[in-house]
GULUMMAR-186905 format. One line per 4 residues: number of its first residue (from 1); for each residue x, y, z of C-alpha. Coordinates in nm, 2 decimals, padded with zeros to 4 digits, m for minus. Last residue first. Layout:
% residues N
NUM = X:Y:Z ~ ...
% end
This chain:
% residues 87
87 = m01.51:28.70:19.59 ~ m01.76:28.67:19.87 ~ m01.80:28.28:19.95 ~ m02.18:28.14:19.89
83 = m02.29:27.94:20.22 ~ m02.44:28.25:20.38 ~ m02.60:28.38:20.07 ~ m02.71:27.96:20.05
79 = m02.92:28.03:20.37 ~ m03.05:28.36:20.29 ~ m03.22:28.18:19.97 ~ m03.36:27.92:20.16
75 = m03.49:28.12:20.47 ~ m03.60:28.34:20.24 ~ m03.82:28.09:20.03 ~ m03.94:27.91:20.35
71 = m04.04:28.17:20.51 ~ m04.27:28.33:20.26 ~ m04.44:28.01:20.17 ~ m04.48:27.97:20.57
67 = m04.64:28.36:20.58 ~ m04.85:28.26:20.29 ~ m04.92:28.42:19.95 ~ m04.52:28.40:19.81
63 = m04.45:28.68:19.58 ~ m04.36:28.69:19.23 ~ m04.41:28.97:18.99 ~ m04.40:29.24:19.29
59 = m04.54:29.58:19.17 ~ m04.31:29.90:19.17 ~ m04.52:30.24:19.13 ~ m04.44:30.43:18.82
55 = m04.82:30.46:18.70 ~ m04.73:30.23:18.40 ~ m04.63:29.99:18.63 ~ m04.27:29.95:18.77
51 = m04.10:29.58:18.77 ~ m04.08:29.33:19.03 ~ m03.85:29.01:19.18 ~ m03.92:29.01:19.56
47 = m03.69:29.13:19.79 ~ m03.52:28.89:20.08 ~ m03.37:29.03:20.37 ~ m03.03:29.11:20.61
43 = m02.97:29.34:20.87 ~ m03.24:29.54:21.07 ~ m03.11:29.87:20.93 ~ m03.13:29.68:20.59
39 = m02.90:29.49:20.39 ~ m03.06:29.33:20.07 ~ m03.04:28.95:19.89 ~ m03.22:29.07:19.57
35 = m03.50:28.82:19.37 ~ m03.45:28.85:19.04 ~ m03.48:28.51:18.84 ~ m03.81:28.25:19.01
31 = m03.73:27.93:18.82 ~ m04.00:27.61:18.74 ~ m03.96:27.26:18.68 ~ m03.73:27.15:18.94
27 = m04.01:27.12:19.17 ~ m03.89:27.51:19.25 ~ m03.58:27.66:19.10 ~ m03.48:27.99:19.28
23 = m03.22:28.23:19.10 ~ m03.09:28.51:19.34 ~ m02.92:28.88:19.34 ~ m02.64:28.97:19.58
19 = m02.57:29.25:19.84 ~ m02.79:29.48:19.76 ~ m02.75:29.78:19.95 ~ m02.43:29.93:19.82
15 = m02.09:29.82:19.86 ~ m02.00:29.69:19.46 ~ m01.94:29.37:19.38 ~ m02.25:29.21:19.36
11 = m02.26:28.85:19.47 ~ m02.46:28.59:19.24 ~ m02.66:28.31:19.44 ~ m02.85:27.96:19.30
7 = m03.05:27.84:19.50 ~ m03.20:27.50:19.38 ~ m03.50:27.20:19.44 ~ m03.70:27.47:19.65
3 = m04.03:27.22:19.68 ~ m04.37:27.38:19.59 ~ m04.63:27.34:19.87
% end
């Protein structure tokens, strides 16, 4: 499995649902731009990066295939969203 070499974590200002938006580097060799730190009823999650198809329904462009891929990469990138100070 890929190692997360870098989080990298940029806060929205405004109050709505997305709280921040996230850069993950993995191996050092490759970077996943666009996942969103969200707030949900159940508190806080990771969404994918996607884009609408030509049907208008949104389709991930990155997603991990494995539960422990999937963990790992949110548990990372909620992890430095903790660390990273609100301005």
């Amino acid at each position: 499995m890929a190692e997360i070499t870098e989080v990298r974590i940029f806060r929205t200002r405004e109050g709505g649902v997305v709280k921040a938006y996230a850069s993950v580097t993995l191996d050092g060799e490759f970077v996943i731009r666009g996942l969103k730190v969200l707030e949900g009823e159940n508190g806080l999650w990771v969404g994918m990066p996607g884009r609408k198809d030509r049907n208008g329904e949104f389709r991930d462009t990155f997603h991990p295939i494995t539960r422990e891929a999937r963990e790992k990469l949110v548990s990372a990138v909620l992890e430095e969203f903790d660390r990273t100070p609100a301005e």
